[in-house]
Every structure is written in C-alpha cells, then in structure tokens.
C-alpha positions in Angstrom: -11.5 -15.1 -11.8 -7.9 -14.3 -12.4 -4.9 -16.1 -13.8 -4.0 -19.9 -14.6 -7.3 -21.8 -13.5 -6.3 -26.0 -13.7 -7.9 -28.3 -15.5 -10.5 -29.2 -12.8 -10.9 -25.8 -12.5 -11.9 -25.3 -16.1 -13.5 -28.7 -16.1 -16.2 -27.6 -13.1 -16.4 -24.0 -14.9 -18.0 -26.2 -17.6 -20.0 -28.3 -15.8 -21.6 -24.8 -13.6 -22.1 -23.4 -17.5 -24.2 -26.5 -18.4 -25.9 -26.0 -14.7 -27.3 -29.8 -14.4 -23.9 -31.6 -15.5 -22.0 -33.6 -12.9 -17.9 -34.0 -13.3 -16.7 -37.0 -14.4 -14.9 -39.3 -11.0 -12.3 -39.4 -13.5 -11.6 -35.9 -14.3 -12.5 -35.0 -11.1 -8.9 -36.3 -10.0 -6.8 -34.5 -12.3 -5.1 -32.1 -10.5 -5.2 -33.4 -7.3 -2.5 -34.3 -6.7 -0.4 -31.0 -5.1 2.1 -29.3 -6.7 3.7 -26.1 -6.2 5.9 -25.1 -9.5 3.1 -25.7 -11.6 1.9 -21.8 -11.7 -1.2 -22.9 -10.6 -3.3 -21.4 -8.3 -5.7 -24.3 -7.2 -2.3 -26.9 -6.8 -0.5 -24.6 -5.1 -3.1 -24.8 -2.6 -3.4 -28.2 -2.0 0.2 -28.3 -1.6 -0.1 -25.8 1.0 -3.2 -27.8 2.8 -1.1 -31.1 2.4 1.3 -29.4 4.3 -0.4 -27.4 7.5 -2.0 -31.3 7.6 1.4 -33.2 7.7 3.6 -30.3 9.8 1.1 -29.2 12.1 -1.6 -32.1 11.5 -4.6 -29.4 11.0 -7.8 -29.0 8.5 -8.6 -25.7 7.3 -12.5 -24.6 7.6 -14.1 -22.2 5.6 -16.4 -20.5 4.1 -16.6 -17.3 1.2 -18.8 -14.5 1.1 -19.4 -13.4 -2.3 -21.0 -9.9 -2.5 -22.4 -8.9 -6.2 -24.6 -7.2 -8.4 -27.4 -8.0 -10.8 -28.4 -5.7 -13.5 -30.4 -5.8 -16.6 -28.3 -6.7 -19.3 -29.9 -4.2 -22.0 -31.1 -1.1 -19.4 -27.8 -1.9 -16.8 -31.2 -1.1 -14.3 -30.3 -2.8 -10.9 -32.6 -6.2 -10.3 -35.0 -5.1 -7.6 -34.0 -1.5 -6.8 -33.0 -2.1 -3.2 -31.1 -0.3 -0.6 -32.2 -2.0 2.0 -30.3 -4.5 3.9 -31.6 -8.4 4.1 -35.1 -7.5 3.3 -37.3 -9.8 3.0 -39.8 -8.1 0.7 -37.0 -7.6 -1.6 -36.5 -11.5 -1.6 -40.0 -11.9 -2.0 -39.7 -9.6 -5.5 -36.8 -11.6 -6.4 -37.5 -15.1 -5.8 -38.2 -15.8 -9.4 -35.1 -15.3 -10.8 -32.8 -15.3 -7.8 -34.2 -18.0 -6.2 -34.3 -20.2 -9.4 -30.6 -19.4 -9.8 -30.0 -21.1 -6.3 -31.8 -23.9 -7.3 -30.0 -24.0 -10.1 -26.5 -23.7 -8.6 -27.3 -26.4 -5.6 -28.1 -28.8 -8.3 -24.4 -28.9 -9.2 -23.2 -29.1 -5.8 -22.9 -25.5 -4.3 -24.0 -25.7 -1.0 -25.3 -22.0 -0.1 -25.9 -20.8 3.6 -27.6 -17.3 2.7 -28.4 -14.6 0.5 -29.8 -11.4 1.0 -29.8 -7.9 -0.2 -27.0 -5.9 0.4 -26.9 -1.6 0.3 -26.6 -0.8 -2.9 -29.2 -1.2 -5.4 -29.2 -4.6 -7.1 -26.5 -5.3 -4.9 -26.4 -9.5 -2.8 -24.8 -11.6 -0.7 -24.5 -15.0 -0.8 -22.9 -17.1 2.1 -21.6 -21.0 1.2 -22.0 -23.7 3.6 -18.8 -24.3 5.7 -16.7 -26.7 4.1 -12.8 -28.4 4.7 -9.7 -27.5 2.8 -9.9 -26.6 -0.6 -13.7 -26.8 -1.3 -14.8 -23.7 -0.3 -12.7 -22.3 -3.0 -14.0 -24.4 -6.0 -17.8 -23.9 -4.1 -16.9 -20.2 -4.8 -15.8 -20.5 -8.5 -18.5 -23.0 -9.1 -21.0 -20.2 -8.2 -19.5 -17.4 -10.0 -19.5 -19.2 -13.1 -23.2 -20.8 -12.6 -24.4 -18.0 -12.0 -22.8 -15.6 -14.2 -24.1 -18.2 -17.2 -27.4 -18.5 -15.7 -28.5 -14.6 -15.1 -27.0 -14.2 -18.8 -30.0 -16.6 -20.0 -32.6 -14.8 -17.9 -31.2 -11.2 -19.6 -29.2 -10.0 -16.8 -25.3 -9.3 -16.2 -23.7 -10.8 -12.7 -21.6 -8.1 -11.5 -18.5 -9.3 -9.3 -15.8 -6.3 -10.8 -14.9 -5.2 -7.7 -16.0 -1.4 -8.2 -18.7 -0.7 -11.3 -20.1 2.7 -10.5 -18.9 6.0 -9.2 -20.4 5.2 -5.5 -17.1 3.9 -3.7 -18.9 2.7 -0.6 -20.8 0.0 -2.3 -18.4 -2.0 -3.7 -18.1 -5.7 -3.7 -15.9 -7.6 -1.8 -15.4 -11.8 -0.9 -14.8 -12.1 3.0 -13.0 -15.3 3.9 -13.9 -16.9 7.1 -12.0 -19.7 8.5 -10.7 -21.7 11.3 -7.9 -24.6 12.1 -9.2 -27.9 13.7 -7.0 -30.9 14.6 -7.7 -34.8 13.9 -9.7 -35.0 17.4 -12.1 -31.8 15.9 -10.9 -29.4 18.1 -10.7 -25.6 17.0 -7.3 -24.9 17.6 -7.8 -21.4 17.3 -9.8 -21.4 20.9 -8.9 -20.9 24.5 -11.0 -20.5 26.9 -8.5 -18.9 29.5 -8.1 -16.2 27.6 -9.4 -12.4 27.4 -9.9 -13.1 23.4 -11.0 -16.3 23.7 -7.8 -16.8 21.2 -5.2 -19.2 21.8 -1.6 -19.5 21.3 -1.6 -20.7 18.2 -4.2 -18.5 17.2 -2.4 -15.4 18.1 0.6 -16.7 16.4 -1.6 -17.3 13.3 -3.0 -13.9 13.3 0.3 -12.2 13.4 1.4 -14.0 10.7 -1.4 -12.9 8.4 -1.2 -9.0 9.7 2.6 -9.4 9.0 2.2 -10.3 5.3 -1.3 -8.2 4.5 0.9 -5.8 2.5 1.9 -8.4 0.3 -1.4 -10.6 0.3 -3.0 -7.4 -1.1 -2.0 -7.6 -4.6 -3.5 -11.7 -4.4 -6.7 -10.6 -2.7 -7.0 -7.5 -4.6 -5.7 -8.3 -8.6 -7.1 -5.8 -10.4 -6.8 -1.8 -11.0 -10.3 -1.4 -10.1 -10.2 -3.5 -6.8 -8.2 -0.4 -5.1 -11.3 2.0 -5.2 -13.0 -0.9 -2.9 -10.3 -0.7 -0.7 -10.6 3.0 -0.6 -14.4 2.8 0.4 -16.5 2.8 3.6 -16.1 -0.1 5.7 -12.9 -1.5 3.7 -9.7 -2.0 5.4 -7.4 0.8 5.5 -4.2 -0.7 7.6 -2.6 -4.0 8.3 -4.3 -4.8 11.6 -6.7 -7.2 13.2 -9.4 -6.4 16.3 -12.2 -8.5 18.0 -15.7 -8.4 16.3 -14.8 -5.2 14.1 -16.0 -4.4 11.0 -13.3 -2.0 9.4 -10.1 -4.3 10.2 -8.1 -6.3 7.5 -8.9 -9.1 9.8 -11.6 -9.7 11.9 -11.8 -12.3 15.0 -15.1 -13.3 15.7 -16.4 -15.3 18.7 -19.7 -17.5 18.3 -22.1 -17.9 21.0 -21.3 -21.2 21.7 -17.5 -20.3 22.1 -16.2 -21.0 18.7 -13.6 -18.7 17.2 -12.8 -17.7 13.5 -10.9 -15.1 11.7 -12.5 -13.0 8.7 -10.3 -12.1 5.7 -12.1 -8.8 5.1 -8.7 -8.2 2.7 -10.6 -10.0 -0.7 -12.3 -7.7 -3.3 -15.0 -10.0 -5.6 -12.6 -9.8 -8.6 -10.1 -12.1 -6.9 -8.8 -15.8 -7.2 -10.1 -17.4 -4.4 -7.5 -19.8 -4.0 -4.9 -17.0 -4.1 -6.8 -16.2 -1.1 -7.0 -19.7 0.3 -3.2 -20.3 -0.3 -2.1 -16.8 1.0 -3.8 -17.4 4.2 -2.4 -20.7 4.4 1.5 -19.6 4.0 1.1 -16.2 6.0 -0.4 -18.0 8.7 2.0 -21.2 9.1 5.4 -18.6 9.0 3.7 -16.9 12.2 3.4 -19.8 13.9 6.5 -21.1 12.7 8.4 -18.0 14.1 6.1 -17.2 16.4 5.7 -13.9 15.7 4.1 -11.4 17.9 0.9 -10.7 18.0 0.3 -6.6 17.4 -2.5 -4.4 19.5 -5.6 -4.4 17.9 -6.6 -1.9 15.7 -2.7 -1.1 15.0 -2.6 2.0 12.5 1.3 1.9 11.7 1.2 0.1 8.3 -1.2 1.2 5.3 -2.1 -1.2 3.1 -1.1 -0.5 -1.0 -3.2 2.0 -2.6 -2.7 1.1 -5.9 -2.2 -2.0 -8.0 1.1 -1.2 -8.5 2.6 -0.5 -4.9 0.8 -4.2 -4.0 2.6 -6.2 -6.6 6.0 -4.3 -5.2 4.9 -5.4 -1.7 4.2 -9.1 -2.9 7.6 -8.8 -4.7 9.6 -8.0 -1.9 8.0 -10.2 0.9 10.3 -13.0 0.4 8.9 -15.7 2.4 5.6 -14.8 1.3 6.6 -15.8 -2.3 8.4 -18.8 -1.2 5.8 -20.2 0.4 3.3 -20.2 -2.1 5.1 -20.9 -5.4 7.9 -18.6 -6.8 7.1 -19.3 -10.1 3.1 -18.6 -9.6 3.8 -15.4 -7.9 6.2 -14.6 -10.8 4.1 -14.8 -13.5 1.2 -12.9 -11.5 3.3 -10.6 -11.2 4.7 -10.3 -14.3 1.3 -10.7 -16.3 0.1 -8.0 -14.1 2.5 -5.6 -15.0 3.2 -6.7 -18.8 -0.5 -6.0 -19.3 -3.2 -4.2 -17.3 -0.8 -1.7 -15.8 1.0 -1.0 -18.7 -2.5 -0.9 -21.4 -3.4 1.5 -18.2 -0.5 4.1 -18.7 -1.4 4.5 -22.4 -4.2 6.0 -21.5 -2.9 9.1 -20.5 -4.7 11.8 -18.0 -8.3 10.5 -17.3 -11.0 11.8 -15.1 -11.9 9.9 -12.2 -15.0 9.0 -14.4 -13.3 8.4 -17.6 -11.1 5.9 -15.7 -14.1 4.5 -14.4 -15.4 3.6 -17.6 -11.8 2.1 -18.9 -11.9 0.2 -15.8 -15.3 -1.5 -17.1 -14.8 -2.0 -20.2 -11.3 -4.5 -19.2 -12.9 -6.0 -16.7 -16.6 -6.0 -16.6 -16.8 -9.5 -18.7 -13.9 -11.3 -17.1 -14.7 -10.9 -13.1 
C-alpha cells in the first residue's frame, strides 16, 4: 500500500489484522465526507465519485484482481509448488491454509468472487465480488492486510511486491475492471448498434483513459520494482486499448449477455488502489468532457514509462491529470517519491540486474 492511507483506511487495516473485529458505525464515517486538498488518496476519491454522480449522474462498478504470492516464511519455498493455471488439485492441496484465509477474510466483510492458481509457483488470484463506488478499493485493502496478517500467523510471507524474483514474466499485477451505470441501471458504457458494442460515451471514456496512461502509470505503478512487471510477458507495453485482448493497457470486454467493461490491465500489486480508482475516474470524465477521440485499437505510437522516474515526469507534466485528482496529493507523491526511493536508489551505485533485485526486496518486500 503506498502513501497517506485515512483514518478509515487505517481503522479497517486494524480491524483485517484482528480478522473477526467489525468497525465501529462511528468510525466508519470519518472520512467520508470528500475532500480533495487533503493529500489523501481514499477522499480524493470520493470526491471524484461525488462528482461523475452529480455532473454526469453515474455509479462506478468494479471489481480488483489481486495476483500474489505465498511462500514459506523461513525456506521462501512457494506454498504448493504450482505452475499450473486454476488447478483444482492444487486447490485441493491448499484448502487448509488458503481456504481458511478466505474464511477468515469474508468474516470481516471481503466479499471474494475467485481464487485460483496462477503460473508461477506459489503464485494466486483472487477476484472480489463486484461492488459500487469506492468499496471495491477498501475490499481490496481490507484483503491485503487480512491476509498478509493471517499467512504471517500460519508461517508464511504474502507476496504483493510487484516483481520478487528474477522471472519477469510472472509478476504480479491488480487488474481493475469497471463499468458506468446511471440512476435507471443502465450500463452506459453499451450500445447495441455498434461494431464494439461501445457506446458514445464509452468511446469518449476510453480515450480519455489511453490519453492520460502515461501519466496514470507512475499511480498504478509506484514503485522501482513495479517497472520490471511492466517489462514482462503479457504486461502492457503502449498506451492503447483493443477488444477482448490481453496485452493492451486497456482491455474492453463484452459478456455474453451483452454487458460491457473496461480492464485496467495498467496496476502492478504494489499499488494504491484508490490512486487507481481516482485516476480512472479523472482520466475518464476529461474524455468525455472534451470528447476526445477515440484511437485505433492496438495503437503503438506512445510507450508507456520505463522507469519510475520517466512516470513521475509524465504525471508531472499532464496538467489536467493533476488537477483533477488533487494537486497537492499528486505533489507530495511525487515529491516523496523522488525525495526517497529514487534518490536511496542512486546511492547505490552500479548494480547487477540481480544485485538490484535483491535491493529492490529488501525496501519493499515488507511494505507491499
């Protein structure tokens, strides 16, 4: 979890710790009332729900998917070895530990869809229920900090740095899936006219959010070690969208039944989830507020930031981007960024690709 969690934030983190506690009604209000100069994440985002609800009288819903590891906290020997995707026999070796852990977590309120193996060994998935405006963020943090403090009591380590090991291509990342309904509950996001099945709006949306990818980056992506993710298989490469593809920054997907939502495949595991949340939010509303164009699919002309550096330039010069979500948020994510992990970086001077590795994990491995 990254910078300047509220104190409902910090409040639930204790409650997931305890695993059975409930929050207090009372404290449970807080912070909920938005606010954008705060520097906080989780009020920046209401404001920016409050207002895609009273300009544009729309609910975001959403869901995360969390991808990370579980390893033995004295061997660091993966849970299950496994590299085999959504096995069920891996499950059935699993169950008493993982399974426990999401009875554990649902008892506090996470509300989980799936979880399954992933590719790489001791490597899951876990899905959340589909939920409106800013829950599916706190059901993400909720999760990460139940279950981090859970596995720890069994003798393991939860793993959601971005990158631990030299393999690149299995990295861990947090999709963000979501669509825009309006107070009669219809996806605004759909038309049935057209070739996409994407409206308007939709398009308009879209545009917005490949517009401003460069400069969401740095948000969905916050740490050094997130940029080897985004330089694995499968990761997005480019500023660009495409129906039902897997290596685009975003992905439009189109249900059986008609329904249409976009996939944030921009979020490493490492990130603030309602950085993402509230990114999404103000990239989105300025394309449909200027209606920007909507580029081909699978559009190549703008590369995403390869470092950590050239992202928090790109969220430093997109303006409106900034604006949007809170100057004085993005400021000091900015400026903490640079002030301390990029700068404790450069003192270490010429490092292996392996010896970086292990720098990387010992600043982060405890705090993602």
């Amino acid at each position: 979890m990254s910078l300047f969690d509220d104190l409902k934030s910090q409040l639930r983190s204790s409650c997931s710790a305890a695993l059975r506690l409930k929050l207090p009604n009372d404290a449970a209000n807080v912070s909920d009332l938005p606010t954008q100069d705060s520097g906080d994440p989780r009020q920046a985002t209401l404001a920016l729900l409050e207002q895609l609800h009273s300009e544009f009288g729309l609910k975001i819903k959403s869901s995360f998917e969390a991808e990370f590891g579980i390893r033995d906290s004295k061997t660091d020997q993966p849970f299950v070895n496994n590299t085999k995707w959504a096995s069920t026999a891996i499950m059935q070796c699993a169950q008493d530990v993982v399974l426990e852990m999401v009875k554990s977590v649902t008892e506090i309120g996470v509300k989980i869809d799936t979880l399954m193996p992933q590719l790489g060994d001791g490597q899951y998935e876990v899905t959340f229920d589909v939920t409106e405006g800013i829950k599916a963020a706190d059901m993400t943090v909720d999760f990460r900090t139940a279950s981090y403090v859970y596995l720890k009591m069994k003798g393991y380590n939860a793993e959601f740095m971005a990158c631990v090991r030299p393999n690149v291509g299995l990295c861990n990342s947090l999709h963000h899936n979501f669509s825009l309904w309006d107070a009669v509950g219809r996806n605004v996001f759909v038309d049935p006219e057209d070739p996409n099945q994407l409206s308007e709006f939709g398009r308009h949306w879209l545009a917005g959010l490949v517009k401003h990818a460069p400069g969401m980056t740095a948000l969905s992506s916050p740490t050094i070690n997130c940029y080897r993710r985004l330089r694995s298989v499968g990761a997005p490469l480019h500023a660009n969208w495409a129906l039902e593809n897997r290596g685009t920054a975003f992905r439009v997907r189109i249900e059986p039944a008609g329904n249409v939502y976009i996939k944030n495949r921009l979020p490493s595991s490492a990130c603030n989830p309602y950085l993402v949340l509230a990114s999404t939010l103000a990239a989105g509303m300025d394309g449909v507020r200027r209606k920007l164009p909507l580029p081909q699919p699978r559009d190549e002309n703008i590369k995403l930031p390869e470092t950590l550096e050239k992202a928090l330039e790109q969220l430093e010069t997109d303006t409106l981007l900034k604006e949007a979500i809170s100057p004085k948020l993005v400021e000091l994510f900015i400026d903490n960024k640079r002030k301390f992990e990029i700068l404790e970086f450069h003192t270490f001077g010429e490092l292996s690709d392996e010896e970086m590795l292990l720098k990387e994990k010992e600043y982060y491995y405890d705090y993602c």
